[in-house]
DOVEX-77463 format. One record per residue: residue in one letter; x, y, z of N, C-alpha, C in turn. Coordinates in nm, 3 decimals. Example, Ala and Ser with C-alpha at 12.3 -4.5 7.8 and 13.67 -1.06 7.14 Angstrom:
REM residues 2
('a' (1.319 -0.569 0.780) (1.230 -0.450 0.780) (1.320 -0.330 0.780))
('s' (1.285 -0.225 0.708) (1.367 -0.106 0.714) (1.290 0.003 0.787))
REM end
This chain:
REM residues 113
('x' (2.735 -0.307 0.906) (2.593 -0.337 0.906) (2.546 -0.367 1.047))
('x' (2.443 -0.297 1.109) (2.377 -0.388 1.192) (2.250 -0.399 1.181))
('x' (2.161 -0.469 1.294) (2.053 -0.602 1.300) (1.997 -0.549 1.328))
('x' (1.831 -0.519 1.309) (1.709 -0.491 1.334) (1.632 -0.581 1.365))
('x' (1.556 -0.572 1.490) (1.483 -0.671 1.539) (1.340 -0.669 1.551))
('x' (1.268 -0.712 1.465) (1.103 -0.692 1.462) (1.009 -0.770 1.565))
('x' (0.970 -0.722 1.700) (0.846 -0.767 1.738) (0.730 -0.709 1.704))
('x' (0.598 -0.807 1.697) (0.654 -0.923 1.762) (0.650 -0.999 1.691))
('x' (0.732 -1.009 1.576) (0.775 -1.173 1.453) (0.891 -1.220 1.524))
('x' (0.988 -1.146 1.585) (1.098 -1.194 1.617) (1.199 -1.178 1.507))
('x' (1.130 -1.142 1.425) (1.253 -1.177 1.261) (1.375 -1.090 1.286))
('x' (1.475 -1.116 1.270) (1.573 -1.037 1.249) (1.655 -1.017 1.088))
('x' (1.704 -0.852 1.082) (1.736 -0.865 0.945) (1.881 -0.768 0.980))
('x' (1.959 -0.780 0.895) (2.068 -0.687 0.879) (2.014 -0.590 0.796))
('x' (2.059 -0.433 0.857) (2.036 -0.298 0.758) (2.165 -0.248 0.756))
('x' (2.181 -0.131 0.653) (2.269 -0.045 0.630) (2.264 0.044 0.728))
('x' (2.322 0.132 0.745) (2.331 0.237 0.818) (2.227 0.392 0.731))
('x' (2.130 0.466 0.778) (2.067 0.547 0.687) (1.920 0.424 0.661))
('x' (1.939 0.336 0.609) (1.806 0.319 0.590) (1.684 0.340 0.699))
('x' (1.546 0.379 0.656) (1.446 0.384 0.680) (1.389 0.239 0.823))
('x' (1.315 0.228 0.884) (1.262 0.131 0.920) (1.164 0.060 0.830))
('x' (1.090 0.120 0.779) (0.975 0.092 0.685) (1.069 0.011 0.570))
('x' (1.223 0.014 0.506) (1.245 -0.027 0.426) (1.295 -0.144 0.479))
('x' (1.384 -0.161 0.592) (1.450 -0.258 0.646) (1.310 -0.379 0.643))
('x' (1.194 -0.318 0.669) (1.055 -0.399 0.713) (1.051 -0.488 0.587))
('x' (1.072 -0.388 0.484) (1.037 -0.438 0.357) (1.117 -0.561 0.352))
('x' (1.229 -0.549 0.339) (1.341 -0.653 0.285) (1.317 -0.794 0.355))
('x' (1.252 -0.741 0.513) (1.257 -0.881 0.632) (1.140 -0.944 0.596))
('x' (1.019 -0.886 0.491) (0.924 -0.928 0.457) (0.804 -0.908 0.566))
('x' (0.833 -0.800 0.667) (0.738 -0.778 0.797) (0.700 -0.668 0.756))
('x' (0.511 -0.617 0.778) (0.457 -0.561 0.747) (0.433 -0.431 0.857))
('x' (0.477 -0.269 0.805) (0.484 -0.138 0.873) (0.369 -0.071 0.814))
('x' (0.281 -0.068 0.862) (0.150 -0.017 0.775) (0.172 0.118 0.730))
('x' (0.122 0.132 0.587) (0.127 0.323 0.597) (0.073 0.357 0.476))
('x' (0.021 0.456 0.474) (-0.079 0.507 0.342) (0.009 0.633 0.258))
('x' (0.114 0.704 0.333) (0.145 0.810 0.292) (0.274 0.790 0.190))
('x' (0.302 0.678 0.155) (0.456 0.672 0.079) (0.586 0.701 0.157))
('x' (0.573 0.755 0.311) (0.668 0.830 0.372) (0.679 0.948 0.359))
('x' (0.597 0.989 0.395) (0.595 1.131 0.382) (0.562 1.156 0.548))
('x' (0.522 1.091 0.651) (0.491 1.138 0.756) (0.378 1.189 0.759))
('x' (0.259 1.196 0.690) (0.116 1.228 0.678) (0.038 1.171 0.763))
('x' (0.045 1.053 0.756) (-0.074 0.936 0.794) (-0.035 0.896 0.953))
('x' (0.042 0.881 0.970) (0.105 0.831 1.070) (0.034 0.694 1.118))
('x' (0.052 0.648 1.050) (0.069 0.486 1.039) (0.144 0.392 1.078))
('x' (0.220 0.425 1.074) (0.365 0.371 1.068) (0.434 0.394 1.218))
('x' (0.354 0.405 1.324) (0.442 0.450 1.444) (0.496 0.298 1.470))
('x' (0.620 0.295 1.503) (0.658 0.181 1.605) (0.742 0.209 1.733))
('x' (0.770 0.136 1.816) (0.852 0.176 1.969) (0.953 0.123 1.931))
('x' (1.066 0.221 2.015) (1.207 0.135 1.974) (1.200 0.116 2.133))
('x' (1.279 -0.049 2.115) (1.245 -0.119 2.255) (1.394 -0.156 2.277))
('x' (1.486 -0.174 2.241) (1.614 -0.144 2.285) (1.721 -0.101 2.134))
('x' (1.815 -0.040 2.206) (1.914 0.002 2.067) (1.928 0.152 2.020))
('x' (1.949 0.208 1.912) (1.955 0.329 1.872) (1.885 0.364 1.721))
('x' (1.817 0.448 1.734) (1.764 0.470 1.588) (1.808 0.593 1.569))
('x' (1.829 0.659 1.396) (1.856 0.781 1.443) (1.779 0.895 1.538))
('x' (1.809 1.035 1.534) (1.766 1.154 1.608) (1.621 1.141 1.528))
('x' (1.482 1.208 1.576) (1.389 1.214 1.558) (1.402 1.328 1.441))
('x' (1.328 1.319 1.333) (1.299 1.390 1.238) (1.239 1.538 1.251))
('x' (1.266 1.640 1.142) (1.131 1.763 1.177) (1.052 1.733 1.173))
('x' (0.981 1.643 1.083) (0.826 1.586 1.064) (0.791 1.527 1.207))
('x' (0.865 1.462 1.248) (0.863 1.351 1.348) (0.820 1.447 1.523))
('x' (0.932 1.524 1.450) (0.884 1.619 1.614) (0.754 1.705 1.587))
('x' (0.693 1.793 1.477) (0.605 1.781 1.479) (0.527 1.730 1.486))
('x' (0.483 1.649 1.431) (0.366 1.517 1.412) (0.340 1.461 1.560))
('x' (0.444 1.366 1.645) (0.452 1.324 1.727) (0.454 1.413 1.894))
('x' (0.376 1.348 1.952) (0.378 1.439 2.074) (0.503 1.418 2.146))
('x' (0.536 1.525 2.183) (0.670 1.505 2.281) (0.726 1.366 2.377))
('x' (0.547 1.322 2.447) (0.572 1.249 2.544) (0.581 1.112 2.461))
('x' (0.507 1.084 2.326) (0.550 0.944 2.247) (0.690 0.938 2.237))
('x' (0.763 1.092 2.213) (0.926 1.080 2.122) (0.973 1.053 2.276))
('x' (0.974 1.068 2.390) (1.048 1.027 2.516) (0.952 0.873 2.554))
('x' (0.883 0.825 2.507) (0.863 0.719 2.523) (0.918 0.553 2.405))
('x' (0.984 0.625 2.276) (1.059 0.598 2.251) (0.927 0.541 2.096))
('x' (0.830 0.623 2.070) (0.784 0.607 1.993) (0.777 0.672 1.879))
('x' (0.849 0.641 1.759) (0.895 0.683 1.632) (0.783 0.643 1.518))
('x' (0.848 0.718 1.331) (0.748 0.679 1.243) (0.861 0.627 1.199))
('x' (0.801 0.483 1.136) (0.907 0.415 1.100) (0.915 0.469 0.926))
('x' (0.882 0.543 0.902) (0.910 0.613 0.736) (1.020 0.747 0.769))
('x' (0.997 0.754 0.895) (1.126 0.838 0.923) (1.245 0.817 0.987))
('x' (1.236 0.747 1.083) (1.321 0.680 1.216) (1.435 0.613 1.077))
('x' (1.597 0.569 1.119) (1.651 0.561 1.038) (1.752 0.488 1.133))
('x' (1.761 0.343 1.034) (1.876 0.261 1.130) (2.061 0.321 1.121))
('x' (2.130 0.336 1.249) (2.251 0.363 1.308) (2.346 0.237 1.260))
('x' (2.418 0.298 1.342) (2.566 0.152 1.373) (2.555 0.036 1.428))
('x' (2.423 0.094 1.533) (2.432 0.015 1.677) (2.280 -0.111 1.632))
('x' (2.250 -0.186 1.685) (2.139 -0.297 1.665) (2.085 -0.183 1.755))
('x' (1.955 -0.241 1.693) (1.821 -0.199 1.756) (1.705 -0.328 1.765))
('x' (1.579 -0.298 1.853) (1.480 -0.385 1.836) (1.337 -0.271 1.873))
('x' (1.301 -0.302 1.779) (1.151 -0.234 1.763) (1.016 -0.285 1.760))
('x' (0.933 -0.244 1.827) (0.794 -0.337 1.853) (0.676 -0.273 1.711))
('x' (0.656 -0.341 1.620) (0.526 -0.279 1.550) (0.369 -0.278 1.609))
('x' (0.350 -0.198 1.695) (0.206 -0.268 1.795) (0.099 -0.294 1.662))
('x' (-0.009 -0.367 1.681) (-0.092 -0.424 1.682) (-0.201 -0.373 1.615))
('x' (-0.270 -0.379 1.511) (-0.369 -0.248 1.440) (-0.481 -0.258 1.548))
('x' (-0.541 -0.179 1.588) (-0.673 -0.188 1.632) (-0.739 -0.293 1.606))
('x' (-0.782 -0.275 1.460) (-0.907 -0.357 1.402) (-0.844 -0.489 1.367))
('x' (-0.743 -0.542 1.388) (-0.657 -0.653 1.398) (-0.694 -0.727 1.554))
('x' (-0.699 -0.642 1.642) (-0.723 -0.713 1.785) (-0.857 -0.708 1.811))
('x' (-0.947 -0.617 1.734) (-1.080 -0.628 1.775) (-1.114 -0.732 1.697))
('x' (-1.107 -0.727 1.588) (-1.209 -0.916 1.533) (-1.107 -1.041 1.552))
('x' (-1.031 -1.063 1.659) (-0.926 -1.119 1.728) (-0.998 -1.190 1.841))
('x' (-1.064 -1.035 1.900) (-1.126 -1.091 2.066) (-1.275 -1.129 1.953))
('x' (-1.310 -1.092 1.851) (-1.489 -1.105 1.828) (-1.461 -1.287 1.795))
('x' (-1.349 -1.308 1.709) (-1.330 -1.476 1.703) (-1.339 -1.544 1.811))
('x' (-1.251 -1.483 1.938) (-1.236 -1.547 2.009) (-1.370 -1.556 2.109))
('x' (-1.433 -1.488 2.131) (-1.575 -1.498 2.189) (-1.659 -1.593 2.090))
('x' (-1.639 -1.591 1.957) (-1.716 -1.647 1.900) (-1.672 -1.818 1.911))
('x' (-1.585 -1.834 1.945) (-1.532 -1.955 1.879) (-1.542 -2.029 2.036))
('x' (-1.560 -1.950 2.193) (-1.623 -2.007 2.303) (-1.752 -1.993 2.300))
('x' (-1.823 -1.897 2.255) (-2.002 -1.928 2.239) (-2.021 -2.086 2.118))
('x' (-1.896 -2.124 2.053) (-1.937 -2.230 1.992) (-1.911 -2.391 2.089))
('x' (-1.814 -2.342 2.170) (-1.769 -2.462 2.231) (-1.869 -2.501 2.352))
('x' (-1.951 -2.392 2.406) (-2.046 -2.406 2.504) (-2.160 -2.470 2.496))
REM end
């Protein structure tokens, strides 16, 4: 078994070898957004692998994904598939998660002023 490392929760979980990222997510109770079931449709689900090994990039994956994301080390985690080796993977940030983030945070200094 080895360890999968979710930023940015920090959580760490043990996976099998073959499983999914999206499932390992599941088990650690950390949330991989995605609309498509895994199918690689939506692409939702991108995350960066930030150190470690995931498997080889998928057919879907190389289609879908532009060349320069898959050399930047950006995978779908409904496809990407944990190895032997530990890995640590970043889930970035939804958009609309950081935009009413900064609208609180403006709001909450127009209150303190």
């Amino acid at each position: 078994m080895s360890k999968v490392t979710f930023l940015p929760s920090g959580k760490t979980v043990k996976a099998r070898q073959g499983q999914t990222l999206v499932s390992v997510a599941g088990s650690a109770r950390v949330v991989i957004p995605q609309r498509c079931g895994g199918h690689a449709s939506c692409l939702m689900c991108k995350v960066v692998l930030e150190q470690g090994e995931l498997s080889p990039p998928t057919a879907l994956e190389v289609r879908k994904l532009a060349e320069n994301d898959l050399e930047q080390g950006i995978r779908l985690g409904c496809q990407a598939k944990v190895t032997q080796k530990d890995c640590t993977v970043r889930i970035p940030e939804s958009r609309l998660k950081s935009v009413v983030q900064a609208a609180l945070l403006r709001q909450q200094e127009e209150n303190e002023d």
